[in-house]
C-alpha positions as CSV (number, residue, x, y, z in Angstrom):
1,X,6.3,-4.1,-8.5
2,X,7.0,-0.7,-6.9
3,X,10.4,0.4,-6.6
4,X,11.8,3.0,-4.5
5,X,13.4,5.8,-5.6
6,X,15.8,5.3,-2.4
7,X,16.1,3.2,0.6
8,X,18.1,5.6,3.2
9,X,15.3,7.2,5.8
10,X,15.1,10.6,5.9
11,X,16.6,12.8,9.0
12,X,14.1,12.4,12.4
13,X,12.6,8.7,11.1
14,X,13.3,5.6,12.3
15,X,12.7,2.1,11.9
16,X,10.9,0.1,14.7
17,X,8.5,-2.4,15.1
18,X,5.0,-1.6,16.3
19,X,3.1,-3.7,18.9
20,X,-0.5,-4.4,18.3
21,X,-3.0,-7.0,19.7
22,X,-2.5,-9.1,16.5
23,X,1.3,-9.1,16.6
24,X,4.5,-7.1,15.9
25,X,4.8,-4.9,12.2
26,X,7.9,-3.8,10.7
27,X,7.7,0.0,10.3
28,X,9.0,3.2,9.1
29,X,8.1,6.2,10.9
30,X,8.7,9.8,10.6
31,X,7.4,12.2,13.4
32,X,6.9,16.3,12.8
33,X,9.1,18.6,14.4
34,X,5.7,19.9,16.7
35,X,3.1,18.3,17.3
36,X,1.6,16.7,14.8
37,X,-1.9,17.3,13.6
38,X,-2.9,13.3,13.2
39,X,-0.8,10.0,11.9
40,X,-1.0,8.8,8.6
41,X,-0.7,5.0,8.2
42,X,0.5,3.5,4.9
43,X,-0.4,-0.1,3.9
44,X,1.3,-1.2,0.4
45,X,0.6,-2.8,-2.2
46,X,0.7,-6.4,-3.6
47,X,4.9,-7.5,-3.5
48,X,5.9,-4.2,-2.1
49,X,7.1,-3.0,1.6
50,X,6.9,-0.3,3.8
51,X,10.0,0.7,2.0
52,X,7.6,1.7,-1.3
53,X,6.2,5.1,0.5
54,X,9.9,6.3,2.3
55,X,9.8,8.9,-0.3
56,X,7.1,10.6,1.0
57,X,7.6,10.2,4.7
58,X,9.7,13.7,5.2
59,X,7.1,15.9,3.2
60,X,4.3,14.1,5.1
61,X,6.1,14.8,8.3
62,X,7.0,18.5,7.3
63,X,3.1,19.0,6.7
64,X,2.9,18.6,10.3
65,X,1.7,14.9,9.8
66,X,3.0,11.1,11.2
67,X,3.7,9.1,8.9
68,X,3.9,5.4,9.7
69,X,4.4,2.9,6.7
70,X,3.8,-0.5,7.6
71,X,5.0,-4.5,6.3
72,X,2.1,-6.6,6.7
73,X,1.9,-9.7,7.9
74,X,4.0,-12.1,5.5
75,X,5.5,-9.0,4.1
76,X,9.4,-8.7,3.8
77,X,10.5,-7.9,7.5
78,X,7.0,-8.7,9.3
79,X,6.7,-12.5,9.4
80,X,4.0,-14.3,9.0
81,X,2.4,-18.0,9.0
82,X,3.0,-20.8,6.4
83,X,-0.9,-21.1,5.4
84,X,-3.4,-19.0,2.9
85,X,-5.7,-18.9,6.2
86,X,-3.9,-16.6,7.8
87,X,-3.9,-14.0,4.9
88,X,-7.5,-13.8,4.2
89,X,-8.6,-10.4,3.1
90,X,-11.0,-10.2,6.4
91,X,-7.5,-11.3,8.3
92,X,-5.6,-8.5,6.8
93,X,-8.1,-5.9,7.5
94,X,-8.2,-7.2,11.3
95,X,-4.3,-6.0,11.6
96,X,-5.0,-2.9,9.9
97,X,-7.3,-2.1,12.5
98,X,-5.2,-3.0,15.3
99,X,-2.4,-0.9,14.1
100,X,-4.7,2.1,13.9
101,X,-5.8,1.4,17.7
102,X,-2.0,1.1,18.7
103,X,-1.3,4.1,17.0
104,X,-4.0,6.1,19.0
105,X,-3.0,5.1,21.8
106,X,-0.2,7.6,21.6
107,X,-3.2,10.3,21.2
108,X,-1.8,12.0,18.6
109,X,-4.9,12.8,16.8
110,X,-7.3,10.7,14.1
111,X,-5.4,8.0,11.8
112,X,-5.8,8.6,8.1
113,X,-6.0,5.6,6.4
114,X,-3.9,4.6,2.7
115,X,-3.5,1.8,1.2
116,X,-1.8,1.5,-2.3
117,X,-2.6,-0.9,-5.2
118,X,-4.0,-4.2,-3.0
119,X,-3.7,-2.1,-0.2
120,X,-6.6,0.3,-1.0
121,X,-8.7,-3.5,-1.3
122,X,-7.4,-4.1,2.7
123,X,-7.8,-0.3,3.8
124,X,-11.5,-0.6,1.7
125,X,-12.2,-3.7,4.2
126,X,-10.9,-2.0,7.2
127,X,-13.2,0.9,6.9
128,X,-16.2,-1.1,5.8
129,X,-15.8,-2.9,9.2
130,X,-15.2,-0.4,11.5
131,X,-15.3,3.3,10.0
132,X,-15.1,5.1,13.0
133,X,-11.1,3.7,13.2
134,X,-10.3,6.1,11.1
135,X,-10.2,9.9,10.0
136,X,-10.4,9.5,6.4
137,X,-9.7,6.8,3.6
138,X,-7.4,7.1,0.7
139,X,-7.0,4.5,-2.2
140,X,-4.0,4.9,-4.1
141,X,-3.8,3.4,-7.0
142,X,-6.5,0.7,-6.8
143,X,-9.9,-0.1,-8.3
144,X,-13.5,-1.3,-7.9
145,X,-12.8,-4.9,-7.9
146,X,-10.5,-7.0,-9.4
147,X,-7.2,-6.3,-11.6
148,X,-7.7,-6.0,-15.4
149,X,-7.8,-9.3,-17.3
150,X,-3.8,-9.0,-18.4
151,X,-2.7,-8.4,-15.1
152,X,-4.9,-11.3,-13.8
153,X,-3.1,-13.4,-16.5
154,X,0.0,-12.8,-15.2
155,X,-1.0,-12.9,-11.8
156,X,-2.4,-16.3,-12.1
157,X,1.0,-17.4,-13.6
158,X,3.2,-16.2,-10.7
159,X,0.5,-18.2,-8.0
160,X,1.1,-21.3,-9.8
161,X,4.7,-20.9,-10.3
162,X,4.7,-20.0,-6.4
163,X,2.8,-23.4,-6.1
164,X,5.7,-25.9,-7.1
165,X,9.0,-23.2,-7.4
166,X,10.4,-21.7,-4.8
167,X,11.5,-18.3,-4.1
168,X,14.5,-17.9,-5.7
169,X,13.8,-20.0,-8.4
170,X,10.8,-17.8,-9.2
171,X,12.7,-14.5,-8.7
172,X,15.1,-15.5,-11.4
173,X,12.1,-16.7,-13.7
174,X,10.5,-13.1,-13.5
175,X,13.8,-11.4,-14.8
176,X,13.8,-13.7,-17.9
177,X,10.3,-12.5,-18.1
178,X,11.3,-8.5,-18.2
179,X,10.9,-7.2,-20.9
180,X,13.9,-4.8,-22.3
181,X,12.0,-2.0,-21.1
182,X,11.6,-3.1,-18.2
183,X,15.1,-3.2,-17.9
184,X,16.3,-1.6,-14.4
185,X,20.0,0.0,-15.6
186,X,18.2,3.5,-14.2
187,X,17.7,2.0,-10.9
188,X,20.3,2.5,-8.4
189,X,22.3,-0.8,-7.2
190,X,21.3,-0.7,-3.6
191,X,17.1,-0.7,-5.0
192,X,17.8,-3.3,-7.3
193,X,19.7,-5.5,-4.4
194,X,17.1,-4.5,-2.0
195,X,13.9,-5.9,-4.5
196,X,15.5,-9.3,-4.7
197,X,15.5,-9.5,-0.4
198,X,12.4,-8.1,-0.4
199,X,11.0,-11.1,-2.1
200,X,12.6,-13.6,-0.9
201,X,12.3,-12.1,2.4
202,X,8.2,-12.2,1.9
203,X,6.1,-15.3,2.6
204,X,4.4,-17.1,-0.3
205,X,1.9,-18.3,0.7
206,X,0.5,-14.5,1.4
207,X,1.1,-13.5,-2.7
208,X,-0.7,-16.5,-3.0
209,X,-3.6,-15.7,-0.9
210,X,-3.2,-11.8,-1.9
211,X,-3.1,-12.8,-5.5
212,X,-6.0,-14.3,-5.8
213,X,-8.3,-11.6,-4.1
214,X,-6.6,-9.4,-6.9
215,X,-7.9,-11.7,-9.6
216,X,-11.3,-12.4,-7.6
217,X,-12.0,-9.3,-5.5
218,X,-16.1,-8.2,-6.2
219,X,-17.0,-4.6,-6.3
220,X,-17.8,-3.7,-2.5
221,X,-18.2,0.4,-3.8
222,X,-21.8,0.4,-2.8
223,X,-20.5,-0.7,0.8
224,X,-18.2,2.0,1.0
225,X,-20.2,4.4,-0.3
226,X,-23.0,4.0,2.6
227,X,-20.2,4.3,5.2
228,X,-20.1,8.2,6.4
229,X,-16.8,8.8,5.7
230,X,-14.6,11.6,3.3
231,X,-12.7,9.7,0.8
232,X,-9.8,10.6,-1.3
233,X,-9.3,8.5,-5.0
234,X,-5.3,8.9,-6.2
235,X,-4.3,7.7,-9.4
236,X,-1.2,8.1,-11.6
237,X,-2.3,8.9,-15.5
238,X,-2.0,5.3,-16.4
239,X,-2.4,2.4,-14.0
240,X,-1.4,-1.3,-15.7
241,X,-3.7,-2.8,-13.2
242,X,-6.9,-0.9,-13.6
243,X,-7.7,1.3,-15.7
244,X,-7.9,4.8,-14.7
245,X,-11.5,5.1,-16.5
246,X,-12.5,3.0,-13.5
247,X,-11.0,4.9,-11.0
248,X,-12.3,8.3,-12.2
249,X,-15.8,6.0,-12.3
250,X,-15.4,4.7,-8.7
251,X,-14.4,8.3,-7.1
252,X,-18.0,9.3,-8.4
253,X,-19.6,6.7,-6.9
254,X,-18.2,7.6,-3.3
255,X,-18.2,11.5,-4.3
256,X,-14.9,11.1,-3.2
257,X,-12.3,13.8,-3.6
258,X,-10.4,12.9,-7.3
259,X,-6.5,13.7,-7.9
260,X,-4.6,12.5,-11.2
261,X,-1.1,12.8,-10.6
262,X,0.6,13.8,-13.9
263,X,4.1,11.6,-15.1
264,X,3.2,9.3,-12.9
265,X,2.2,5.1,-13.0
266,X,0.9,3.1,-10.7
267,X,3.5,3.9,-7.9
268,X,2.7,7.4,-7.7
269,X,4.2,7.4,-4.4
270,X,7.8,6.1,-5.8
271,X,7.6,8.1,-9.2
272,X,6.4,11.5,-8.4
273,X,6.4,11.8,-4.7
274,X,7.1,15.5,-4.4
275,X,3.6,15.9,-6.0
276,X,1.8,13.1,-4.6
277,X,2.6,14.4,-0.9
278,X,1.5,17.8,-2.2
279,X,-2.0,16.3,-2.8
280,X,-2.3,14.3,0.4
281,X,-1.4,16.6,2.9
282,X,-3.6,19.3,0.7
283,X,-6.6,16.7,1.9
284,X,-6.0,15.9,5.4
285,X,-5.3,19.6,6.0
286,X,-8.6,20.0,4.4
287,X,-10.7,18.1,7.2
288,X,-9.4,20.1,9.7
């Protein structure tokens, strides 16, 4: 679960909800003081929020860049139906799509596409459906195909428990679960208030459904690799979820620009975001 470093947008952003022809998302968007030289949206990962990149919103917008992070549907303030259907990875791809078109409609240059952790699976969809909707492609954070065999463990665990408990009662399971560790006394009380509603605040049936493309999602590289298209693989030095051997293995497949961000997990984007920033406005400035 990624977990902000802070929750209070920076100066010039704003909180809104875009309209798209598949519905209304809840989502954070900082502008550049000029105009800016193409938008940047942000699709998160499995459990997390729009709230999980608002650390790198102002050094995205001071490269000269929009930035627009975005809740997907069933994700904490962007509802969504009561049914796995609706959550399909194809579905989910669909309204990543129609958020890039409603974002072009303010012609304000190419959209660059990232999605973190399950969100590199949805942005990998997207782009395999329709490449020209997008600029560029970046996976954060995310792998060939499905999570390692520990994390789909786990993740198995949480869709059953999501199958008979409810929210809360799951939630509160989970902490027992923590290890010490994992203890959060270093984060600050707001983030630690703020993971709890974003939880509960996130429909179940969607971890259910996004869950199991983790655990069963096949290796579509070749796919991407025969759509025309310059792609950017971002990794912390470890990754819990896949291993970083993999990653280094699938940016070779796409000869896809690499980047290992040192000190930094899965969340690269929440633990180091100074330097992550660094290294993604370094790429879009490089395709002109």
């Amino acid at each position: 679960m990624s977990r902000p470093p802070f929750l209070t947008l920076p100066a010039g952003a704003r909180a809104h909800r875009l309209r798209t022809t598949r519905g209304e998302f809840a989502v954070h968007e900082a502008r550049p003081a000029a105009a800016a030289r193409g938008t940047v949206l942000l699709l998160p990962g499995f459990t997390g929020s729009k709230e999980d990149f608002v650390a790198l919103l102002e050094p995205i917008a001071a490269a000269g860049f929009r930035a627009v992070a975005v809740d997907g549907r069933g994700q904490y303030e962007t509802p969504g139906p009561r049914t796995e259907a609706a959550y399909r990875q194809d579905e989910l791809a669909k309204d990543a799509l129609a958020q890039a078109t409603a974002l072009t409609a303010a012609t304000e240059g190419p959209v660059h596409l990232l999605g973190h952790s399950l969100g590199g699976l949805i942005a990998r969809s997207a782009v395999i459906r329709d490449p020209g909707a997008f600029a560029s492609l970046t996976i954060m954070s995310s792998g060939p195909a499905a999570i390692s065999a520990s994390q789909q463990a786990r993740t198995k665990l949480l869709i059953d428990a999501l199958t008979v408990m409810d929210m809360e009662s799951v939630w509160q399971a989970m902490r027992e679960l923590d290890p010490p560790e994992a203890a959060d006394e270093a984060t600050p009380p707001g983030v630690r208030d703020f993971l709890r509603r974003r939880w509960l605040g996130t429909v179940p049936e969607q971890l259910i459904a996004t869950g199991r493309q983790l655990n069963g999602e096949p290796d579509r590289v070749g796919e991407l690799a025969r759509v025309r298209m310059r792609i950017h693989v971002l990794s912390g030095e470890v990754d819990y979820a896949w291993p970083v051997s993999l990653m280094d293995e699938m940016a070779e497949r796409l000869s896809a620009h690499r980047t290992v961000i040192r000190g930094a997990g899965h969340s690269p984007n929440a633990e180091e975001p100074r330097a992550t920033a660094e290294e993604l406005t370094a790429f879009w400035r490089s395709l002109g």
